[in-house]
N, C-alpha and C positions, 0 to 999 in steps of 0.2 A: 894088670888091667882089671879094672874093678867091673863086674856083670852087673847089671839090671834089668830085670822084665817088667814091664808096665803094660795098663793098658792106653794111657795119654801120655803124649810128652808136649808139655807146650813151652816154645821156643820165644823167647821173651817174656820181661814179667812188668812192661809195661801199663797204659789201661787196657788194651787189646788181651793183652796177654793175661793178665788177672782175673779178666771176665771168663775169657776162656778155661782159664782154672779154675775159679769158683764152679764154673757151671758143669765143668768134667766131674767134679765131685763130687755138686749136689745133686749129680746124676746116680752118683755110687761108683763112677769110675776109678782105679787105683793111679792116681795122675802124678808128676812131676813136672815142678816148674823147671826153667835151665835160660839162665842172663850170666851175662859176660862182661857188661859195661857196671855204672852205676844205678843204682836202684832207685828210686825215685817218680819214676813216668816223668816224657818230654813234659807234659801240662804243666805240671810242678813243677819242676826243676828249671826249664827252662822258655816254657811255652807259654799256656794262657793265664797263667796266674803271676808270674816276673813282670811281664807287658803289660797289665790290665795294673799292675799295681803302679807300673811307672808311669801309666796313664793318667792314673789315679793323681799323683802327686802333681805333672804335667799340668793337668785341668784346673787344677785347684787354682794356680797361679794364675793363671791365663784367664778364669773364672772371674780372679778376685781384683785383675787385671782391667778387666771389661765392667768393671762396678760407676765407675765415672759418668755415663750416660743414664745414669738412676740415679744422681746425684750423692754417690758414697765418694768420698772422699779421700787421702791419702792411703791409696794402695798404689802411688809409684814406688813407695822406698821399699815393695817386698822384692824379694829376690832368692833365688835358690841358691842352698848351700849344697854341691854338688856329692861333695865327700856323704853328706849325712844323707840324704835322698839315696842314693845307691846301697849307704848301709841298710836305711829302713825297708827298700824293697828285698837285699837279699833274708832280711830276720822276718820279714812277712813269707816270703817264699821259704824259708827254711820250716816255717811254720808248717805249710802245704805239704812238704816233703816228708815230714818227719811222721804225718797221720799216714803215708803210704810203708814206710819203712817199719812202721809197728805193726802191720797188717803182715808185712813180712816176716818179720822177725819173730810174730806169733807161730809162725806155720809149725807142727812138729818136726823133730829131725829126720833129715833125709829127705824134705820135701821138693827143698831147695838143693838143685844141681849149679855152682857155680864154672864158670868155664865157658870157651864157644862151643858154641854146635858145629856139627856138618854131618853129612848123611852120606850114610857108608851104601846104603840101599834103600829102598823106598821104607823099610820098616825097622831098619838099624840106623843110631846114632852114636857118634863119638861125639863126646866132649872135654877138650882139651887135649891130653894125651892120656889121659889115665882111665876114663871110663866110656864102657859101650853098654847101651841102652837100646834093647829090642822091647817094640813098640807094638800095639796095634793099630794107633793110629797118632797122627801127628799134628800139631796147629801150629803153623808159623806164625808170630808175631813181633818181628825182630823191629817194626817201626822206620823212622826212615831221620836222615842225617841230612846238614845243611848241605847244599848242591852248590858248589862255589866254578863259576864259569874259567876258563885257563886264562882268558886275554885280564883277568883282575888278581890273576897271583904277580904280575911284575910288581904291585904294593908291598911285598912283604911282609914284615910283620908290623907295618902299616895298615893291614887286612885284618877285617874279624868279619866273624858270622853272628847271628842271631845267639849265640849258643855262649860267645863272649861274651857281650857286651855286659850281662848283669856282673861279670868279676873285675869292671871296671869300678876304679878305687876313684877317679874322676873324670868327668866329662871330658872332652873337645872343645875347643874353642868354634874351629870348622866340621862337619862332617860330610861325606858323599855318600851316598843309601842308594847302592843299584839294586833294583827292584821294583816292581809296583804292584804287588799281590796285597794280601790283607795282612802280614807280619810287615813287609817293609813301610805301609801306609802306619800302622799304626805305631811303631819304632819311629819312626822317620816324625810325626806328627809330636809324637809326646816329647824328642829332642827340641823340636821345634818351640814348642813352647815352654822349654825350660832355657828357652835362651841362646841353645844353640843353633851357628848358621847352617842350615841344612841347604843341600841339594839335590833332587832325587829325580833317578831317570830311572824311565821303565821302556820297556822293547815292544815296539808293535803294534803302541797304542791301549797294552793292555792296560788297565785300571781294576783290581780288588776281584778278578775274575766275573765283573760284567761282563755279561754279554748284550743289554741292551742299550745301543749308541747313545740315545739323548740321558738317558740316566750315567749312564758313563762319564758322559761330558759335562753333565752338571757337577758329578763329584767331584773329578778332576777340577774343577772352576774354582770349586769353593776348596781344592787345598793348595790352589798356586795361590791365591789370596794370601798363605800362610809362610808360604817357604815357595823354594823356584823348583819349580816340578815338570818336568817334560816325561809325556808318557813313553815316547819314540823318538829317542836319543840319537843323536850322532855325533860319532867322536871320531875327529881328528888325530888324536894321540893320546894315549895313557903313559904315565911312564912316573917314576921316581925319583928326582930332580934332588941333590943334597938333601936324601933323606925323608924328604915331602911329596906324598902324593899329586901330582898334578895332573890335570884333566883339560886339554883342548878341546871343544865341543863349539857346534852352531847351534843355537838356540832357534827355535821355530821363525823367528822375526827374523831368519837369514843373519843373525851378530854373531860374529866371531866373539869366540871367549877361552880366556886360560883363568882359571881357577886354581890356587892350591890350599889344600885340604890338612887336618891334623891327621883324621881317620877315614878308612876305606869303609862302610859295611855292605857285606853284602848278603840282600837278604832276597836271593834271585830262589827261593824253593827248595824242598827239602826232597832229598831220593831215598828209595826204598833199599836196605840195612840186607842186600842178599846173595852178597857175592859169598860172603864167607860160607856159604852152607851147602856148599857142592853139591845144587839145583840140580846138576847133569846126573847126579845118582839117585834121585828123589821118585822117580820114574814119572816126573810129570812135565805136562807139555808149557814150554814159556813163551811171551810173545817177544816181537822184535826188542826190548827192551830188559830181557830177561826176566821179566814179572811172570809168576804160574799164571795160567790161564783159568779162572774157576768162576764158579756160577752165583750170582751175588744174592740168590734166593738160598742158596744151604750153604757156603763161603767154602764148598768139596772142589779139587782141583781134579779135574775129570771124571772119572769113577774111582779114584786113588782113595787110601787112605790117608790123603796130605790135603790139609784145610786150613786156609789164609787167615788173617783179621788185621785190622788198623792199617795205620800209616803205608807198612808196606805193600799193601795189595795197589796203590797207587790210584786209587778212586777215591772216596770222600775222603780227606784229611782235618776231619773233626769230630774232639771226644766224641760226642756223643753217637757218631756213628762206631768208633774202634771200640765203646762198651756192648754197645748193639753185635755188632759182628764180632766182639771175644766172645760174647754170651751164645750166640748164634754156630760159630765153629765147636767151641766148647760140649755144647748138647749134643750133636751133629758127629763130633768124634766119639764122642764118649757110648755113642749107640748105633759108631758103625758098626754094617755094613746099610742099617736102617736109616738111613740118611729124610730128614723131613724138609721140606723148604718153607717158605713161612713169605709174609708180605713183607717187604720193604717200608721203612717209613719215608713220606718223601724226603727229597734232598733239602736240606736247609743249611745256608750261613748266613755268617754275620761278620763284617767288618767293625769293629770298635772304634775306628779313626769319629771325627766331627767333624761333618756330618756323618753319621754312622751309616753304612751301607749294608743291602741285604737281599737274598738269592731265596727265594723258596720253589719249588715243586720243578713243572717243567723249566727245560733249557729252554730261552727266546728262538735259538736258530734252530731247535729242533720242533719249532712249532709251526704248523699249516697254516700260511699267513691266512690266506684263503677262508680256513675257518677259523680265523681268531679275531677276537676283537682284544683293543685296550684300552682299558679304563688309567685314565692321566690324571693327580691330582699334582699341582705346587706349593710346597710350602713357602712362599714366599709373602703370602698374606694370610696363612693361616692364623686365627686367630690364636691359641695358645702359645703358639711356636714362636709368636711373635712377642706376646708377656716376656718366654724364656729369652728372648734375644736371638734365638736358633733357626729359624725362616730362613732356610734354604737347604733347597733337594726338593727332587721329583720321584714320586713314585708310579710306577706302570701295574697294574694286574692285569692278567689274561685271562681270559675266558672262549668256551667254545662258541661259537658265533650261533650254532643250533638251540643249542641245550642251553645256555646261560653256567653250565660247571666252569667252577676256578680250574683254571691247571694250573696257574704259577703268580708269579710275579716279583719284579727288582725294584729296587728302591733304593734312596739312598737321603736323610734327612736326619728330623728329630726323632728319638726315640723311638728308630726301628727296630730295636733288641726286643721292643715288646708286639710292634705291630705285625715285623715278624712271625711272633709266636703265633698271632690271631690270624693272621695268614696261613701259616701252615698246619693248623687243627684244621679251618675252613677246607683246604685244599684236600686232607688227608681225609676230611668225613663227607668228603663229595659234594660239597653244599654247592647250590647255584647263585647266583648273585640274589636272584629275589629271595632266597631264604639266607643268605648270610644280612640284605639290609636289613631284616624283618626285626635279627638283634638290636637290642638297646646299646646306643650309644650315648654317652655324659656329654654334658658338655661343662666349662672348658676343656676340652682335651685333645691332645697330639691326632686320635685315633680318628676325631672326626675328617681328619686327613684320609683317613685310608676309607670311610663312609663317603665323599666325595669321587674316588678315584672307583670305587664300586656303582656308583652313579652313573657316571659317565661311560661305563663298561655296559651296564643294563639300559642305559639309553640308546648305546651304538649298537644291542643285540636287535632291540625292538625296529631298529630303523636298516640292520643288513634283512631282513624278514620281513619288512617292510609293513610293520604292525605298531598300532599305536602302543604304548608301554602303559599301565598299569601308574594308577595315581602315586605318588612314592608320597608318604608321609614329611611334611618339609618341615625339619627343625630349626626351632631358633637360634640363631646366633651362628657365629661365624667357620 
């Protein structure tokens, strides 16, 4: 058995895990990484840059598709060549992969512990069978793995996950995508317009993890438009019929229907990477779900020396929060027992589907209806949205009904990747509605959408207060 003393061990070398390494040692801690899978980060290899590039091709088509009502002309006879589309997105995603693999492969020797982890004690680790590694402190960052429900393994290997599909050599002719989060909308979406027949059911009603109904229901509108989409499925039977998955279901309109399908995917969520690491010797406390229980201002799992980051901790599941939180455990460990806590940036995502959808700051149901107002704009005659051809979606912002502060807002439209953005600076630097209209807004642009929906929110503050509002500067055009 081979000995090690360190004073970090971080447990995954994911983006969680990387961050958390970099920052252990630009602390001066004596760190080691330790992965057992393949190296690469979900994003890359299989996450947001595979999707975003099969989007990429997706759009193009569908794009060049929609050219006829602007008077362009033959773009029926284009067509996806299925083979060559899947190769280009895996040589672009190898691309991504290989800038993470050289970051690794620079490390010097002995940095990199290959093998699984598990914990012998809260402050010793084994990895593999050959080596034990005493710690002084520790960061889990094992990430999390596709979640495949039991009633959808009767497909067999009819069945794939999110995590397949880029090593497909060709399409489906049909597909089923159980799901409706922001990996199965946007999977589901980009098949869709490369031609193939999709069907996608989601449980419950959910949509892209809205939580506010009428923006829900606009998005969902605008992707049954595209493919036949039921949020809150009901099935009759699943089962595997000579080799072909087939799916019984009642569609919302009360119709009986048997579909059968090429391919299963299922893109129902992904679960956190932590059985393997015998949690019960770690000396920390877990909740019903077996996730550590830790504090999301220092990522310390009680007063232990075991501190969480990314996917696995089962709270935000977006880079940019797992580089946040590696960087955040990283420092944190590396100067235990001095543990700091730090602010949070708000919660922010982003759905890629089209309409593109988007979640910043507070939760809708965790807000005081009482003192909230919302500000509602539609894009459905927005002027620019409407140039693009993209006029459709609603967006909601919230504000304190007292004070005019942003706390949040959902959306789902044109080019909310960016109004997003401007949403959640506004949200995170406290601005009220009267000082975020005070910014300059262009015109033509998407944004004067999100300027309308700020309006209407500083109108309903002035009229719950029962105060006239303040002249608002009225720009031209649409």
């Amino acid at each position: 058995m081979n000995e090690l003393r360190v004073d970090v061990a971080v447990i995954g070398a994911g983006t969680a895990g990387m961050a958390a390494f970099r920052a252990a040692r630009l602390a001066g801690a004596n760190a080691v990484l330790i992965e057992s899978g393949e190296l690469g980060t979900t994003c890359a290899r299989v996450g947001c840059m595979p999707s975003k590039l099969l989007l990429a091709a997706a759009n193009g088509l569908h794009d060049a598709g929609a050219l006829a009502p602007r008077g362009i002309e033959g773009t029926h006879a284009l067509e996806a060549n299925y083979a060559h589309v899947l190769d280009y997105v895996r040589r672009e995603r190898d691309h991504f992969v290989r800038g993470v693999l050289e970051e690794v492969e620079a490390l010097p020797g002995g940095l990199l512990v290959r093998g699984q982890a598990r914990f012998e004690a809260p402050t010793r680790l084994v990895v593999g069978g050959d080596t034990r590694i005493e710690v002084k402190s520790v960061v889990i960052a094992t990430g999390a793995a596709p979640a495949v429900p039991d009633q959808l393994r009767v497909f067999g290997d009819r069945l794939i996950t999110s995590d397949d599909l880029f090593e497909l050599r060709t399409l489906p002719r049909r597909i089923a995508v159980f799901g409706a989060g922001p990996i199965a909308l946007e999977l589901g979406q980009a098949l869709a317009r490369l031609d193939v027949e999709v069907f996608m059911f989601g449980k419950g009603g959910r949509v892209a993890g809205l939580t506010d109904k009428p923006v829900r229901d606009a998005l969902a509108a605008a992707l049954a438009d595209e493919f036949y989409f039921d949020p809150d499925a009901r099935f009759d039977e699943l089962s595997l019929e000579d080799g072909q998955p087939t799916l019984r279901f009642t569609s919302p309109d009360g119709m009986k229907h048997v579909e059968r399908v090429d391919l299963v995917l299922a893109a129902t969520g992904r679960a956190p990477n932590l059985k393997p690491l015998a949690l019960d010797k770690a000396g920390i406390e877990l909740n019903e779900k077996g996730v550590p229980l830790f504090d999301e201002t220092t990522m310390q799992c009680g007063q232990s020396a075991v501190f969480i980051a990314g996917d696995c901790d089962g709270t935000r599941p977006w880079l940019h929060d797992a580089a946040d939180e590696g960087k955040l455990a990283g420092d944190n460990a590396a100067r235990f027992p001095d543990v700091q806590a730090v602010r949070r940036k708000v919660p922010f995502a982003i759905v890629f589907s089209e309409p593109q959808a988007v979640m910043v700051g507070a939760s809708y149901d965790d807000l005081d209806t009482q003192m909230t107002v919302t500000g509602e704009a539609s894009f459905e005659n927005q002027g620019r949205s409407r140039v693009m051809r993209q006029n459709r979606g609603l967006l909601h912002v919230y504000a304190d009904a007292k004070t005019g502060k942003l706390r949040g807002a959902q959306g789902c439209g044109p080019a909310m990747e960016h109004i997003g953005h401007l949403l959640a600076w506004a949200v995170q630097l406290e601005l009220t509605l009267d000082e975020t209209l005070k910014l300059p807004f262009y015109h033509p642009v998407v944004e004067e959408g999100l300027r309308s929906a700020l309006k209407d929110a500083d109108r309903k503050c002035y009229e719950k207060r029962s105060e006239t509002p303040p002249a608002l500067a009225s720009a031209a055009g649409c």
